[in-house]
N, CA, C and O atoms as a GROMACS GRO file, in nm:
protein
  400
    1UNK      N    1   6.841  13.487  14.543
    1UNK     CA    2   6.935  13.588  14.587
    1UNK      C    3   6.892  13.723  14.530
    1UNK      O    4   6.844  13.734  14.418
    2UNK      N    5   6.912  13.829  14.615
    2UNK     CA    6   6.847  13.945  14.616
    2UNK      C    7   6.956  14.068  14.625
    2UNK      O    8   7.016  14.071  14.732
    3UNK      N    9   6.992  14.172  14.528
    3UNK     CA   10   7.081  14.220  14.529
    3UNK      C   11   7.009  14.383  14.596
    3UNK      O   12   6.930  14.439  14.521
    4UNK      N   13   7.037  14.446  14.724
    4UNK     CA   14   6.988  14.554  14.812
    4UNK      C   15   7.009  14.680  14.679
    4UNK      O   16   7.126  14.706  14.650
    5UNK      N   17   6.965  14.710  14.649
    5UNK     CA   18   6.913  14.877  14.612
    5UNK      C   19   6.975  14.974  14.736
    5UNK      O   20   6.934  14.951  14.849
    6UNK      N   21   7.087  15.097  14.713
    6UNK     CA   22   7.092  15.208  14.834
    6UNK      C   23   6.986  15.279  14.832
    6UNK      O   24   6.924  15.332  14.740
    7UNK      N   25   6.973  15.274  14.945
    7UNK     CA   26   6.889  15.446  14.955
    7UNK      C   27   6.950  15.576  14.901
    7UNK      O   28   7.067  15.610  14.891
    8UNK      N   29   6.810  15.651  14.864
    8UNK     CA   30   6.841  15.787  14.828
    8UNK      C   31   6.950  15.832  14.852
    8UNK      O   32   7.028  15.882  14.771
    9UNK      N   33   6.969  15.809  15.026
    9UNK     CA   34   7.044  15.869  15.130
    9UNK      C   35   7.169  15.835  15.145
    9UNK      O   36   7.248  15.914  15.198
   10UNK      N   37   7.209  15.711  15.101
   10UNK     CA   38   7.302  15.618  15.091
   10UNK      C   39   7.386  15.657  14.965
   10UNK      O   40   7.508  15.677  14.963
   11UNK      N   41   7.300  15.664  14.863
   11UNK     CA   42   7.386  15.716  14.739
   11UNK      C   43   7.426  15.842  14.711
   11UNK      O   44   7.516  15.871  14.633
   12UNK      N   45   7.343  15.936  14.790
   12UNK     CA   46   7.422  16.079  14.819
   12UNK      C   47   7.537  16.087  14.903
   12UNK      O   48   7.627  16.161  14.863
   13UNK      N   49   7.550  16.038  14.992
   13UNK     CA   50   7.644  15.959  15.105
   13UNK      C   51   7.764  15.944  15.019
   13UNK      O   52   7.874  15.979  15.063
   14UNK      N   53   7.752  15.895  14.898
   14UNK     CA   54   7.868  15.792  14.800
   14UNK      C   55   7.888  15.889  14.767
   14UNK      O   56   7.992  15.939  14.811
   15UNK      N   57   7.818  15.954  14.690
   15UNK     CA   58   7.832  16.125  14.603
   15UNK      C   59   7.921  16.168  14.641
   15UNK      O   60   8.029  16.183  14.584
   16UNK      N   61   7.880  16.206  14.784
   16UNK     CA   62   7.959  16.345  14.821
   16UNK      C   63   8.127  16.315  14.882
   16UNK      O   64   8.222  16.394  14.887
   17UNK      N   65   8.120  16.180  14.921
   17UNK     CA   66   8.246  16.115  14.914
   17UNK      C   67   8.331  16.134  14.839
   17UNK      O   68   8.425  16.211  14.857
   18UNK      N   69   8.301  16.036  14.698
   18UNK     CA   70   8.379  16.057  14.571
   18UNK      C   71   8.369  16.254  14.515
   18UNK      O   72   8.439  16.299  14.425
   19UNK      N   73   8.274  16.331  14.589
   19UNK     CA   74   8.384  16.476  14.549
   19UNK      C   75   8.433  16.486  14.643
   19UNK      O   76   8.539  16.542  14.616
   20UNK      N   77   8.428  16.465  14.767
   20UNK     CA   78   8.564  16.495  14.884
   20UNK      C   79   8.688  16.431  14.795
   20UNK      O   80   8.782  16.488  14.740
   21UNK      N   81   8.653  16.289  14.803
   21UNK     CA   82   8.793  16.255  14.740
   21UNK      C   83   8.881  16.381  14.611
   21UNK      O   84   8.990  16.436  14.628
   22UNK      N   85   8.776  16.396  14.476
   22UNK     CA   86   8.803  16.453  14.348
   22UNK      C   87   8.864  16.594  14.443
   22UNK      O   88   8.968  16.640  14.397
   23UNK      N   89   8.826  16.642  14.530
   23UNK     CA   90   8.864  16.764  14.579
   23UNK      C   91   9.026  16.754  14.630
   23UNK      O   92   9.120  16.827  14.599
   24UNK      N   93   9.026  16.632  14.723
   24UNK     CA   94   9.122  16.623  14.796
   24UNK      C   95   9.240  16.631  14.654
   24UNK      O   96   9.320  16.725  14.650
   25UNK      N   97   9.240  16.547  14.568
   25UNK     CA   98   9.308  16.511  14.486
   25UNK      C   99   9.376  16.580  14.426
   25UNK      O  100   9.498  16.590  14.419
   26UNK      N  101   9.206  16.688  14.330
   26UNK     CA  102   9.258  16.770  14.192
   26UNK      C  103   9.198  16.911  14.210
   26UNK      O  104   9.177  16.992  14.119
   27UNK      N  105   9.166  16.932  14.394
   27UNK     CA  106   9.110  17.123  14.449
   27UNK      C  107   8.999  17.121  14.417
   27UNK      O  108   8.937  17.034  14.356
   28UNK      N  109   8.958  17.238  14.466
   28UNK     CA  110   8.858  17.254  14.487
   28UNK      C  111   8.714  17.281  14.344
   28UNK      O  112   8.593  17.263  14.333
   29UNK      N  113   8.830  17.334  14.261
   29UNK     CA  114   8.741  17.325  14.105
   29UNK      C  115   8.747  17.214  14.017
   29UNK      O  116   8.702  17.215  13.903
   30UNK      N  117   8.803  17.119  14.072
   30UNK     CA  118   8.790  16.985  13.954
   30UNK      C  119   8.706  16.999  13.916
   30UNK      O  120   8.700  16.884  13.875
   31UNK      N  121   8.595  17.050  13.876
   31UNK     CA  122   8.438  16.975  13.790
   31UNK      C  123   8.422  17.075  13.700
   31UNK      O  124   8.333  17.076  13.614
   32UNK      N  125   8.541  17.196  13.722
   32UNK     CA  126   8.512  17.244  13.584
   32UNK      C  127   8.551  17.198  13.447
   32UNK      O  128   8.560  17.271  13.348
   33UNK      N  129   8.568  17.095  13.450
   33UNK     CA  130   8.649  17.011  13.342
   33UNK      C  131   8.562  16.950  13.264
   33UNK      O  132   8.579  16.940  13.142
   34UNK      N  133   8.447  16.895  13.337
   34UNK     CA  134   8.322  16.819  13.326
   34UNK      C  135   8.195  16.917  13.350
   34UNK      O  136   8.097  16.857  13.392
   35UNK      N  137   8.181  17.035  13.335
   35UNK     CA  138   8.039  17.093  13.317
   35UNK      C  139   7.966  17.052  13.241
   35UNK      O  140   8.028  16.957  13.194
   36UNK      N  141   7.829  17.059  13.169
   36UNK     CA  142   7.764  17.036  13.032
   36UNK      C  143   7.839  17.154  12.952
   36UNK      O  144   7.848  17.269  12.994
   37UNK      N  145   7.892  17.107  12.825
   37UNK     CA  146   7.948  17.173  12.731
   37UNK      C  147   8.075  17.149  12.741
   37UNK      O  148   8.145  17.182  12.646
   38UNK      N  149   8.126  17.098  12.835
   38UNK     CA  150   8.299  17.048  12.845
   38UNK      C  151   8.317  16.925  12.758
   38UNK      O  152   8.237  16.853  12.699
   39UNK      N  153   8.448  16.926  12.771
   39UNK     CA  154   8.506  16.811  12.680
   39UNK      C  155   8.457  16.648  12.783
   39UNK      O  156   8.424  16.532  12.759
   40UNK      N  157   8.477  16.725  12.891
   40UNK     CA  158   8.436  16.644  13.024
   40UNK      C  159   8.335  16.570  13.007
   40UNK      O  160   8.333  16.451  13.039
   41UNK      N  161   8.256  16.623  12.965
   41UNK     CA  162   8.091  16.634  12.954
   41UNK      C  163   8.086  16.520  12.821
   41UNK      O  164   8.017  16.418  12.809
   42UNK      N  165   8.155  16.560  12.760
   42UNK     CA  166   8.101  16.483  12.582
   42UNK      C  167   8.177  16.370  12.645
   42UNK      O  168   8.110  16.268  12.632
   43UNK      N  169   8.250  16.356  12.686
   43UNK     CA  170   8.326  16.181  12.763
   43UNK      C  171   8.222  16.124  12.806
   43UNK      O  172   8.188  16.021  12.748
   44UNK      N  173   8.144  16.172  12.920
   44UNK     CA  174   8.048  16.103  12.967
   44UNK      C  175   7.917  16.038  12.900
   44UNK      O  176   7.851  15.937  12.925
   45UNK      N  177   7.907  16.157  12.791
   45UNK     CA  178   7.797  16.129  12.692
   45UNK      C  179   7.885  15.984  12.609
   45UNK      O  180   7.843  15.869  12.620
   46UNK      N  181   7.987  16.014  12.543
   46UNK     CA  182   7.995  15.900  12.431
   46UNK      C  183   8.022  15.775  12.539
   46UNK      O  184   7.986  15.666  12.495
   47UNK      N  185   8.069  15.773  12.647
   47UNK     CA  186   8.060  15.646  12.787
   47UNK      C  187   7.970  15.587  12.806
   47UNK      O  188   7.964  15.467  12.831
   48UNK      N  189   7.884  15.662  12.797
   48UNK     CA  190   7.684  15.638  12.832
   48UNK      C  191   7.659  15.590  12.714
   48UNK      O  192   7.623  15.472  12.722
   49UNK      N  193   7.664  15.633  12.606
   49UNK     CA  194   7.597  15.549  12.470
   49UNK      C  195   7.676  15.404  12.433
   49UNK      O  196   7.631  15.303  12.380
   50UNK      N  197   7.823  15.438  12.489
   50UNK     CA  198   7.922  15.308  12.451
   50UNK      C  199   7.833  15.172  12.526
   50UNK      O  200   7.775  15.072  12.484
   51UNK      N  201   7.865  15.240  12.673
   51UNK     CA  202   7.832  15.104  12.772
   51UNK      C  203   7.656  15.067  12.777
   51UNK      O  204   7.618  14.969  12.841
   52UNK      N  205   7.578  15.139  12.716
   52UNK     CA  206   7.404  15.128  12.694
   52UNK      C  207   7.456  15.021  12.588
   52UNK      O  208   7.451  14.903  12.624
   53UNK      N  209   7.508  15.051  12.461
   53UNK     CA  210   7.551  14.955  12.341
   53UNK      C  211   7.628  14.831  12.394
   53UNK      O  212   7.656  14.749  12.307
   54UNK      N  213   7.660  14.808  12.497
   54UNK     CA  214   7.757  14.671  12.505
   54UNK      C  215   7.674  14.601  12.603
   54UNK      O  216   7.682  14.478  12.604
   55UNK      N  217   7.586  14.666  12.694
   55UNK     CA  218   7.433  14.627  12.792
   55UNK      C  219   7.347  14.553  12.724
   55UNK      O  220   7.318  14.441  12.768
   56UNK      N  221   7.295  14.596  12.619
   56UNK     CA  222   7.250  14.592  12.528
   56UNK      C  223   7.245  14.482  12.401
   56UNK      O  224   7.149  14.408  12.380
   57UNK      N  225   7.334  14.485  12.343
   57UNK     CA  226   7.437  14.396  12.229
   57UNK      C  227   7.487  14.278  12.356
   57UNK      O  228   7.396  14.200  12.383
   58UNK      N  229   7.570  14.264  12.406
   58UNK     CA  230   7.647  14.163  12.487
   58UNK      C  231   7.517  14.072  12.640
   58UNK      O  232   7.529  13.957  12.684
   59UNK      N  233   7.433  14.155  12.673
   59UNK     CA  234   7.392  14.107  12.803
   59UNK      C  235   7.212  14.105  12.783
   59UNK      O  236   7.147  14.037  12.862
   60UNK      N  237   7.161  14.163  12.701
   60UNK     CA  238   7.050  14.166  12.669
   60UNK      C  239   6.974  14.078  12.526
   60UNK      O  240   6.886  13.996  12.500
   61UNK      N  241   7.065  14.152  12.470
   61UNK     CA  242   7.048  13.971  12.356
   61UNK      C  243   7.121  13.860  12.381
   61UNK      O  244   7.115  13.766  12.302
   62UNK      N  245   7.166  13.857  12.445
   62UNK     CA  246   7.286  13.709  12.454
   62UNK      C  247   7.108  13.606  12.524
   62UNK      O  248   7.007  13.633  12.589
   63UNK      N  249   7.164  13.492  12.457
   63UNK     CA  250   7.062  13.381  12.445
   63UNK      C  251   7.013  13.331  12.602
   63UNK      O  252   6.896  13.298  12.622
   64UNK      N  253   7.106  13.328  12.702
   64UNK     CA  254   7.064  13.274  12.829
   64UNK      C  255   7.013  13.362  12.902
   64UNK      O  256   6.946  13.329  13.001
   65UNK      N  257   7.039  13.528  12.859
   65UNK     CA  258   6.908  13.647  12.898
   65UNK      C  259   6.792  13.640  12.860
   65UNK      O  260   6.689  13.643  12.927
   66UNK      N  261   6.810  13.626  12.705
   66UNK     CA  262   6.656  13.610  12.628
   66UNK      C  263   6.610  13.457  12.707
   66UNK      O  264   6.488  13.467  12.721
   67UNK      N  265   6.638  13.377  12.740
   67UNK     CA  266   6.574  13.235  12.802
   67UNK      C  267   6.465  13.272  12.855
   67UNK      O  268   6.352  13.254  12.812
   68UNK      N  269   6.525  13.369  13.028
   68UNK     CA  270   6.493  13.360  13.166
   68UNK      C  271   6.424  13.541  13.144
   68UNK      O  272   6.486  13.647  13.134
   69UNK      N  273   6.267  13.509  13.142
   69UNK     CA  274   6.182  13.665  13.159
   69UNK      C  275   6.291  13.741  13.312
   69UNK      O  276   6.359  13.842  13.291
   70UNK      N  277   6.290  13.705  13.390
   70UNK     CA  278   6.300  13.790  13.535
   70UNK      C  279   6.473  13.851  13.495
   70UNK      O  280   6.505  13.956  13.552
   71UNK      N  281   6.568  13.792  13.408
   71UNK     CA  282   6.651  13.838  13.376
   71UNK      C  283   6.684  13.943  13.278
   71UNK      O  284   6.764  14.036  13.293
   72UNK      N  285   6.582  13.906  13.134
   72UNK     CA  286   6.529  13.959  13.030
   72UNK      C  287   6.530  14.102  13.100
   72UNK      O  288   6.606  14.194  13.072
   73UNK      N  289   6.414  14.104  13.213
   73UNK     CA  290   6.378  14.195  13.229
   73UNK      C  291   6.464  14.326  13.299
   73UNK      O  292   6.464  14.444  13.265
   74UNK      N  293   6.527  14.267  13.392
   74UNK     CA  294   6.648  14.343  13.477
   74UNK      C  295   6.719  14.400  13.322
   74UNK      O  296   6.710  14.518  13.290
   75UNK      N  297   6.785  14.302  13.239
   75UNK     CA  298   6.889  14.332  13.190
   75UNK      C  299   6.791  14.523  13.088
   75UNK      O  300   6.823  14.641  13.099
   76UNK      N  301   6.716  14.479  13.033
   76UNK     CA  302   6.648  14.565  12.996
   76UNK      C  303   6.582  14.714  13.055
   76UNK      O  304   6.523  14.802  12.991
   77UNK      N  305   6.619  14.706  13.210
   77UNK     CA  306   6.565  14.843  13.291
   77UNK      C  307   6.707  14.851  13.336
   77UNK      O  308   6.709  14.926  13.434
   78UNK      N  309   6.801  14.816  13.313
   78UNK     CA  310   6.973  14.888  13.317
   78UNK      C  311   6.986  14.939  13.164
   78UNK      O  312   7.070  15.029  13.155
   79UNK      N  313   6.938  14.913  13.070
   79UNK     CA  314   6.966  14.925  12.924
   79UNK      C  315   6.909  15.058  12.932
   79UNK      O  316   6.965  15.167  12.915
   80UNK      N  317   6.763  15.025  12.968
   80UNK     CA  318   6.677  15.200  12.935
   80UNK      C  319   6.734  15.287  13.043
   80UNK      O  320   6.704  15.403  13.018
   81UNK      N  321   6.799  15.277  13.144
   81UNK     CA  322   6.836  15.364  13.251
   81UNK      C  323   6.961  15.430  13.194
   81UNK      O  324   6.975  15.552  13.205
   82UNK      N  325   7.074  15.339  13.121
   82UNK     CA  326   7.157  15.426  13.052
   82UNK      C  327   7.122  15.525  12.935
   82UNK      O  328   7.176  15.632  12.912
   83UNK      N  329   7.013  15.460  12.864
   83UNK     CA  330   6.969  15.533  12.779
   83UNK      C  331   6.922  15.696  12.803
   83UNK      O  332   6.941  15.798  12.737
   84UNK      N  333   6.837  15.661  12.956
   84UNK     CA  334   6.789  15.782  12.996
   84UNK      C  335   6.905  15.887  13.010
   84UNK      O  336   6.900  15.995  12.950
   85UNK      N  337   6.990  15.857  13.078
   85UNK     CA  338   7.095  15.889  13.126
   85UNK      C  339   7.153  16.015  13.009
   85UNK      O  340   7.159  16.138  13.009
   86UNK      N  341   7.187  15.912  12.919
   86UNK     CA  342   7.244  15.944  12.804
   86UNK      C  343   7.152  16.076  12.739
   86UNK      O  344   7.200  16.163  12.666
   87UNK      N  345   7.060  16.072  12.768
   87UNK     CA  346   6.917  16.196  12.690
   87UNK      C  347   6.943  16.284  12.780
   87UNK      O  348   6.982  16.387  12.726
   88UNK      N  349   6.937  16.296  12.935
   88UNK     CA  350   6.950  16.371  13.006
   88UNK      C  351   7.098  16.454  13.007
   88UNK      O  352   7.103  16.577  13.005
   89UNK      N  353   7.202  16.376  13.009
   89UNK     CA  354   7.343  16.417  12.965
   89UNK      C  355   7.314  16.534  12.838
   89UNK      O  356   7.309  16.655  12.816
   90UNK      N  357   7.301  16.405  12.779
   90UNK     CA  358   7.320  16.513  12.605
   90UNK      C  359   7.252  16.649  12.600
   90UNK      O  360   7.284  16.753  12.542
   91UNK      N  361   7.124  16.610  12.696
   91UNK     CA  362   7.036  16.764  12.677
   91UNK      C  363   7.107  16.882  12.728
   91UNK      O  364   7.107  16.999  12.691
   92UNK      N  365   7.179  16.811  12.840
   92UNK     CA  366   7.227  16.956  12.936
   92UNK      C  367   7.379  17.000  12.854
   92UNK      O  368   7.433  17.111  12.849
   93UNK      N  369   7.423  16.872  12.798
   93UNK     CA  370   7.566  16.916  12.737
   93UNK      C  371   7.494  16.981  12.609
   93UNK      O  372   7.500  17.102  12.632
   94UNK      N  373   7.436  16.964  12.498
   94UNK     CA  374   7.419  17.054  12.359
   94UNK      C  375   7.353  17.174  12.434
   94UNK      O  376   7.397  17.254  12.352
   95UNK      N  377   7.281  17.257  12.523
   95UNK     CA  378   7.234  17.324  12.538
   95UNK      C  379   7.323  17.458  12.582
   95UNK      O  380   7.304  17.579  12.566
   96UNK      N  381   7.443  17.369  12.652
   96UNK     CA  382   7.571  17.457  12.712
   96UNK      C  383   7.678  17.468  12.540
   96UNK      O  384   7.764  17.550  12.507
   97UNK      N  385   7.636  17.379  12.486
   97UNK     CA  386   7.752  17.388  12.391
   97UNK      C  387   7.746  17.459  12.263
   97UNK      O  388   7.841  17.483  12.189
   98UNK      N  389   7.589  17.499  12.242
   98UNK     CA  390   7.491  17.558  12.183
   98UNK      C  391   7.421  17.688  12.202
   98UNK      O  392   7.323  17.701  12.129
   99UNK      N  393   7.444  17.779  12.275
   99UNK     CA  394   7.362  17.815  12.375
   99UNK      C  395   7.246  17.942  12.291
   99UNK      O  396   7.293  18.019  12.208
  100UNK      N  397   7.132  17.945  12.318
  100UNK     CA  398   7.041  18.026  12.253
  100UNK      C  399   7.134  18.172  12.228
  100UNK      O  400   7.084  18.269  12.171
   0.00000   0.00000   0.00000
């Protein structure tokens, strides 16, 4: 069993959805809440390090991951993808929160 990957195109599709929705909801500036340097922003960051740590700790060492390589391996390129995530976040949030 094979779980489909969206396209590029597909997940921009989702994007722009979920801000129609955030718009419909909370207007047209909801996202100023969540810029890099918002409080918004540091949510997402400590979210990203929480759920990388429970990926990680709970689904990546747990013994019937470590068994099976092809699982090992998945579980481990969701681990580093939050991680990335989390570097990319943080950079753009301390840079706004910091600013030269």
């Amino acid at each position: 069993m094979s779980v489909e990957s969206l396209s590029s195109c597909e997940i921009d599709e989702e994007r722009q959805r979920q801000v129609r929705e955030l718009s419909a909801e909370f207007g047209d500036d909801w996202d100023e809440g969540y810029r890099p340097g918002s409080a918004g922003c540091h949510e997402l960051l400590d979210r990203t390090t929480l759920v990388a740590d429970m990926v990680e700790r709970y689904v990546l060492e747990h013994p019937a991951c470590v068994a099976r390589p092809e699982w090992y391996r998945l579980a481990e390129r969701a681990t580093a993808a939050l991680r990335e995530l989390y570097q990319q976040v943080g950079a753009e949030h301390l840079a706004e929160e910091n600013p030269v």
